[in-house]
C-alpha positions in Angstrom: 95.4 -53.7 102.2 95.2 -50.1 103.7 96.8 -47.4 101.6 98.9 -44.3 103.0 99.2 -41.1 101.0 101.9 -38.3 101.4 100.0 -35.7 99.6 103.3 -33.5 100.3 105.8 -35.6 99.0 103.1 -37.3 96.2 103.8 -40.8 97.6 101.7 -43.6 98.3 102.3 -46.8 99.7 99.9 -50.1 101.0 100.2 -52.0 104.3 99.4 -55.8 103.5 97.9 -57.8 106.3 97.4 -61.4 105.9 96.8 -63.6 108.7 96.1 -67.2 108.6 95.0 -70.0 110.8 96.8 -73.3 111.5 94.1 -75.5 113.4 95.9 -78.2 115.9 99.3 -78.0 117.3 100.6 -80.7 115.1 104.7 -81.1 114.5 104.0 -80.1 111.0 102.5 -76.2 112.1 105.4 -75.8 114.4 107.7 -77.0 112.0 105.6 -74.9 109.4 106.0 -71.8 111.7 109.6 -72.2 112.2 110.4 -71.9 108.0 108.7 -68.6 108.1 109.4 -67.2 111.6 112.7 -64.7 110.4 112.6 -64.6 107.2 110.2 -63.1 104.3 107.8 -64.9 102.4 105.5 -64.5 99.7 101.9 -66.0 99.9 99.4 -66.5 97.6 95.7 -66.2 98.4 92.6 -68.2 96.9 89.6 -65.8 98.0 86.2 -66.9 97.6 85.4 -66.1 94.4 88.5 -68.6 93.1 90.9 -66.4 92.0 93.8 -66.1 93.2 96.2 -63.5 94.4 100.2 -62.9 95.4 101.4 -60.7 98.2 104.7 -59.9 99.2 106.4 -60.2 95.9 108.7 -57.7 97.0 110.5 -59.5 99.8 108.7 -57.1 102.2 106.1 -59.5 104.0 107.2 -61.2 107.1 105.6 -62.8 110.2 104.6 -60.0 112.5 102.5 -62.3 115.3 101.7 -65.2 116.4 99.1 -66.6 118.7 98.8 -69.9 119.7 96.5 -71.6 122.8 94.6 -74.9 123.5 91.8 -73.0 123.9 89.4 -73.8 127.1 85.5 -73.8 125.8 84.5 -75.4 122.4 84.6 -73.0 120.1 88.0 -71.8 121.1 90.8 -72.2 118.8 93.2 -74.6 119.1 96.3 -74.0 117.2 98.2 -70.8 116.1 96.8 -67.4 114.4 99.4 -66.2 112.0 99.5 -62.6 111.0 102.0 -61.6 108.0 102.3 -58.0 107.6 104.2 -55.9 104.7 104.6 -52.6 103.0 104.7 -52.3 98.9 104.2 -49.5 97.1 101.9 -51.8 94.7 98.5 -53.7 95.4 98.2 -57.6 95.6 99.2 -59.2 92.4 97.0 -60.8 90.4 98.1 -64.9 90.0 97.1 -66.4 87.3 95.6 -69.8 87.8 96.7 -71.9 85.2 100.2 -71.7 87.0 99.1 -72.6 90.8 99.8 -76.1 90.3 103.6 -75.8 89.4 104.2 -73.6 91.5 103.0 -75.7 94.7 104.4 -78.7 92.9 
């Protein structure tokens, strides 16, 4: 998240930027790709420490690039590099984790 002030007009706002990594170029990443290419999505994030976190709650975040190769040495990536980007005027939501489960379910 990067956070814009307007100290003139006393406004603030955050630019979310989540991108994600599909490794292969399976049917179900393309098919994954094409659900969220035009439309906005919400995501939620486990980060490293196990919690977890919502983003684009506001019907704001949307699919902004996406990269995709078959890569030529053998650390290069093959599959697609998605990059969600939004604007709220709130941080990241805070998820609660006793409800992850129904809502993947």
């Amino acid at each position: 998240e990067t956070m814009t002030k307007d100290l003139a007009k006393g406004t603030a706002y955050f630019t979310q930027t989540l991108t994600i990594v599909l490794a292969d170029l399976t049917v179900e990443n393309q098919t994954f790709i094409g659900s969220v290419l035009n439309q906005p999505v919400a995501i939620i994030v486990r980060t490293r420490t196990g919690n977890y976190y919502a983003a684009g709650l506001n019907g704001q975040l949307e699919l902004a690039t996406m990269v995709g190769g078959t890569g030529i040495a053998e650390a290069d990536l093959m599959g697609y590099t998605l990059t969600f980007s939004g604007v709220d005027v709130m941080l990241v939501a805070s998820v609660d984790p006793t409800i992850i489960a129904a809502l993947i379910a």
